[in-house]
Backbone bond lengths (Angstrom), bond angles and torsions (degrees), N, CA, C in turn:
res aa  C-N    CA-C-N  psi(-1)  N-CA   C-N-CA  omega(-1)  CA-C   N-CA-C  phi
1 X - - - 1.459 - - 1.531 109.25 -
2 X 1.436 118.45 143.52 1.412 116.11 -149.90 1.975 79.10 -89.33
3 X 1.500 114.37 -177.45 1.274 113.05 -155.09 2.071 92.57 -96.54
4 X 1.374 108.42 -22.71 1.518 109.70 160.63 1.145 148.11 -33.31
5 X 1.452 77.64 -59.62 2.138 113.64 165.28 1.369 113.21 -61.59
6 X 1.530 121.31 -53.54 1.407 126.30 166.93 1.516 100.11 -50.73
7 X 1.180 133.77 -75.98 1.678 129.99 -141.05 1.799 90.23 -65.63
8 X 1.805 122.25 -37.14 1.149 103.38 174.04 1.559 130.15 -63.99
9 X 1.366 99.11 -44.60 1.883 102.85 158.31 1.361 138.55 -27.76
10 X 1.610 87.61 -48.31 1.428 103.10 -179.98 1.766 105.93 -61.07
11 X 1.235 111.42 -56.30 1.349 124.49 -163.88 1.393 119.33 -52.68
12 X 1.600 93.99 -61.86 1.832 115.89 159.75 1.898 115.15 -27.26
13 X 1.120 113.38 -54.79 1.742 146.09 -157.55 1.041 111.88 -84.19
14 X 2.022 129.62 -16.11 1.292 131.48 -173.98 1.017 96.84 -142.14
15 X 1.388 139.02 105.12 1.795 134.54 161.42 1.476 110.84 -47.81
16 X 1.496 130.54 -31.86 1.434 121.17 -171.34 1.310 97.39 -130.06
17 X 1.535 120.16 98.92 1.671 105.19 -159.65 2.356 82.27 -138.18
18 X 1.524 79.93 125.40 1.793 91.16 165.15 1.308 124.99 -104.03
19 X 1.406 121.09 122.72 1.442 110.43 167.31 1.520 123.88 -96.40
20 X 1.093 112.94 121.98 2.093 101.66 -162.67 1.570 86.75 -159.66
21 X 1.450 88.85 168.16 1.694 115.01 173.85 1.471 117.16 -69.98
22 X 1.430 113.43 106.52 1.641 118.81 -173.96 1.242 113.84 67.98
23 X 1.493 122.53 -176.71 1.610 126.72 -145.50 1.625 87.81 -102.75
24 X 1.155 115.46 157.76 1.551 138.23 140.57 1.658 108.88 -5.47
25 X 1.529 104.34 -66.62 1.587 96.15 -178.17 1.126 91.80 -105.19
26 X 1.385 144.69 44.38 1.635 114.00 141.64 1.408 101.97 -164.27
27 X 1.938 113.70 66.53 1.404 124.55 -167.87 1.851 95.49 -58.76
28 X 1.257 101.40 156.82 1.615 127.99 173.90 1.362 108.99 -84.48
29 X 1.174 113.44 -41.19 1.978 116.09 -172.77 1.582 101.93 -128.19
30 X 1.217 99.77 149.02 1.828 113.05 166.13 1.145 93.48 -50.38
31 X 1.239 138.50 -76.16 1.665 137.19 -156.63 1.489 104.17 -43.82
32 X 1.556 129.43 -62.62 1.307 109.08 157.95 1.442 155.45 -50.79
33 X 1.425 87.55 -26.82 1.836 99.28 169.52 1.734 109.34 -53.21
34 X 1.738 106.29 -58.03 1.173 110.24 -165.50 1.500 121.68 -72.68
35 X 1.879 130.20 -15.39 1.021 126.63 173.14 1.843 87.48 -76.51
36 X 1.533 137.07 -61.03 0.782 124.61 -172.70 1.695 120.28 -24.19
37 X 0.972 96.35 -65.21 1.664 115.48 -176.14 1.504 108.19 -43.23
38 X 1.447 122.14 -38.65 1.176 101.02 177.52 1.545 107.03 -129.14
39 X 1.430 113.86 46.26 1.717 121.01 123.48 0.987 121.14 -66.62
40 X 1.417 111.00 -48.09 1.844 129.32 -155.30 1.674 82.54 -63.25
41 X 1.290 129.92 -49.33 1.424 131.48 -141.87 1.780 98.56 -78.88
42 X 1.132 120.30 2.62 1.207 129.89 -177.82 1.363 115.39 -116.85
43 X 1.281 117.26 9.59 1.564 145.14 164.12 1.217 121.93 44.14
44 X 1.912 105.93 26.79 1.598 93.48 -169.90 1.801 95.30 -111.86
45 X 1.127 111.06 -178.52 1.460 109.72 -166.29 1.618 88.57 -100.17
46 X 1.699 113.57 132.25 1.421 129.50 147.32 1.646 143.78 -112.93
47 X 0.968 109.07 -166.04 1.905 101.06 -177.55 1.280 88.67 -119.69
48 X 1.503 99.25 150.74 1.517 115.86 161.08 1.228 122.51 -134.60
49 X 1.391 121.49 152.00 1.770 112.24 179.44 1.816 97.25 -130.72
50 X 1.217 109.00 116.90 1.804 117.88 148.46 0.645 106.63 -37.31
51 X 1.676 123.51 114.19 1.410 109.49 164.17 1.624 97.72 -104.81
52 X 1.632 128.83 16.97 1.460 119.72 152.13 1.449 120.52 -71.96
53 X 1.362 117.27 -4.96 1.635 120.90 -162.15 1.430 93.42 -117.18
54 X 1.228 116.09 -13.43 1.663 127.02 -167.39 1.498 109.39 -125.04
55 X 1.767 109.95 78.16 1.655 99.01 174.36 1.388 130.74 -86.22
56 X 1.040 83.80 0.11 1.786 78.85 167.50 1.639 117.98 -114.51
57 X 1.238 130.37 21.31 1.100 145.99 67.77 1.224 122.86 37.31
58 X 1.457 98.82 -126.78 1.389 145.30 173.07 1.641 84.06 -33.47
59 X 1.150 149.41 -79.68 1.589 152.26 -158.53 1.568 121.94 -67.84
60 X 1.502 104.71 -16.96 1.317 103.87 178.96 1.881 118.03 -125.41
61 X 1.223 100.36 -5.77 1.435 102.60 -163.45 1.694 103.63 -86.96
62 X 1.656 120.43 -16.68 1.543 114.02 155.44 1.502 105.06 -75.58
63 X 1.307 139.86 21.08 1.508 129.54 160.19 1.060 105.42 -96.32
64 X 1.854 111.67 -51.73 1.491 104.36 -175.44 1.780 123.89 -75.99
65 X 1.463 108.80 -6.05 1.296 111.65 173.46 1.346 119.77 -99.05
66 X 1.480 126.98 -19.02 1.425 158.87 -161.17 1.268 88.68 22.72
67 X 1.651 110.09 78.68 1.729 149.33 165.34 1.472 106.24 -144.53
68 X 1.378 112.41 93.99 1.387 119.63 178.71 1.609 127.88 -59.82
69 X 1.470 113.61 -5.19 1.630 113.34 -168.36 1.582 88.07 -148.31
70 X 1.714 95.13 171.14 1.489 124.15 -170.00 1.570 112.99 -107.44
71 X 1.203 145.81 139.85 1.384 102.72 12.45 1.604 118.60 -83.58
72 X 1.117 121.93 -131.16 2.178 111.45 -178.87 1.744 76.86 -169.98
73 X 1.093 125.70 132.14 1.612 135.03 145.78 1.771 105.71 -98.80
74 X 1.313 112.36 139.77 1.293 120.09 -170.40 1.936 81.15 -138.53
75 X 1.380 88.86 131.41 1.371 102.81 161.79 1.571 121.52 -156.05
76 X 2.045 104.29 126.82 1.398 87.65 -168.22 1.779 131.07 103.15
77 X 1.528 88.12 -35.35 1.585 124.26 -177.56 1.218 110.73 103.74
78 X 1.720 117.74 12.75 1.352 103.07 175.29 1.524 115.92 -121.79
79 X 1.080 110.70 162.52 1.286 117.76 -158.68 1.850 113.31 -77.01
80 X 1.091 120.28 92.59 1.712 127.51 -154.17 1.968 101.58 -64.68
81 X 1.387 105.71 -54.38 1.305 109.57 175.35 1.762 92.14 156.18
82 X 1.494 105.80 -148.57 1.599 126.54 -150.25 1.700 83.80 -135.59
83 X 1.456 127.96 -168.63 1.358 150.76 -83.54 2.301 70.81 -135.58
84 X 1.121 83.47 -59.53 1.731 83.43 -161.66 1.970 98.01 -62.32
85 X 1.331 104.89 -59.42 1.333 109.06 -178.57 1.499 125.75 -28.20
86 X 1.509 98.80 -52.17 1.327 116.61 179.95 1.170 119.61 -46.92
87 X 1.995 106.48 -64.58 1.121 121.24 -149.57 2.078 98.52 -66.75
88 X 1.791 101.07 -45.55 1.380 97.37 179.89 1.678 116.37 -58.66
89 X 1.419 132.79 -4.67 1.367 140.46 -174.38 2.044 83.40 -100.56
90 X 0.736 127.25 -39.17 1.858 119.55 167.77 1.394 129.34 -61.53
91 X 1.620 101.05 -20.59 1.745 108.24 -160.24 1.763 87.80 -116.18
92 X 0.985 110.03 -16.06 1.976 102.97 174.94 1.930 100.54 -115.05
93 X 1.272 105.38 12.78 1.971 103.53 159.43 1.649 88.97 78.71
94 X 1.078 139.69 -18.15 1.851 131.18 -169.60 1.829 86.22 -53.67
95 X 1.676 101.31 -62.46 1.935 90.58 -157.18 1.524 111.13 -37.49
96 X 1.656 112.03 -29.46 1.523 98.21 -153.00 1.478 94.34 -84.29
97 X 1.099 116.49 -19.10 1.935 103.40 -171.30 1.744 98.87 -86.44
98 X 1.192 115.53 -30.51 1.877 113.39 174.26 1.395 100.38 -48.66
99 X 1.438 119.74 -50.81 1.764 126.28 -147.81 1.583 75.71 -80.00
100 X 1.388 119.66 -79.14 1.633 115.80 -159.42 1.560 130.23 -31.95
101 X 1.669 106.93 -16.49 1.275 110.41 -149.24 1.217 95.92 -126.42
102 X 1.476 141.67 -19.67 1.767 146.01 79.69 1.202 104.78 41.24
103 X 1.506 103.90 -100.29 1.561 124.40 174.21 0.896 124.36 -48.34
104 X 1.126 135.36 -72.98 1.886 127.79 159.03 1.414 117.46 -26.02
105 X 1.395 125.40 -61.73 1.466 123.23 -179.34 1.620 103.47 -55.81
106 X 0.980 138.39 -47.80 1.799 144.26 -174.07 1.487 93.94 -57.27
107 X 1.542 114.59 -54.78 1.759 113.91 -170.51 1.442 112.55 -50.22
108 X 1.722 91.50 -51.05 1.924 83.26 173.17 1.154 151.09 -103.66
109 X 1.662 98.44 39.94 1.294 133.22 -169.55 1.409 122.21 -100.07
């Protein structure tokens, strides 16, 4: 499977899916810690993919998103934003009703 098809799979396959440096509990970069931090704070369960463990990955998924940096929130299948986006969609309450409503639609799916 070409590495396209995967990153679209992936996307398709997880309504709340992060791509960032290292896992949830043991982010690689500040920029991931802090979108992490306020997914978690929205308490619903998501997917994540390393894209340090995943270089081809990591090398192609700012082509297919034409989002040049890490981390990437995808929700839905669409591409939410990076580290700042997020956090300001956490501090004005938007992230938590995107994630909640995410989650609900997946539950009754």
């Amino acid at each position: 499977m070409d590495i396209f098809d995967t990153i679209k799979e992936q996307i398709e396959n997880n309504p709340i899916l992060i791509y960032m440096k290292g896992s949830p509990n043991q982010p690689q970069c500040g920029f991931s810690a802090r979108t992490v931090q306020a997914l978690m704070a929205c308490g619903e369960r998501f997917a994540y993919v390393d894209v340090l463990s995943n270089p081809d990955i990591r090398a192609n998924l700012p082509k297919y998103a034409n989002w040049p940096t890490f981390p990437q929130l995808w929700v839905n299948g669409e591409l939410i934003g990076g580290c700042d986006i997020v956090a300001e969609m956490h501090e004005s309450g938007e992230l938590q009703t995107l994630i909640k409503e995410a989650a609900a639609s997946s539950a009754a799916s």
